[in-house]
C-alpha positions as MATLAB code, in Angstrom:
seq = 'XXXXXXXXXXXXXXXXX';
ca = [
       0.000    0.000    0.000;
       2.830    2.201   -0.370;
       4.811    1.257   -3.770;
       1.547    2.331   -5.189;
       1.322    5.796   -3.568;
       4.499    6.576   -4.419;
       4.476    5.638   -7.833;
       1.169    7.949   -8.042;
       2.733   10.921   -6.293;
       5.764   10.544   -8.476;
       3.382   10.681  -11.883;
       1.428   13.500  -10.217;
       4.551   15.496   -9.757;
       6.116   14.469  -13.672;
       2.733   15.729  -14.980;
       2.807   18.697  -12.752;
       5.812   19.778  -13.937;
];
């Protein structure tokens, strides 16, 4: 339950950016 939130939170930031 947390390899997937990070893996989210790291896409979120990439398209954020």
């Amino acid at each position: 339950m947390g390899c997937k939130a990070s893996r989210d939170r790291e896409l979120d930031r990439n398209r954020s950016h």
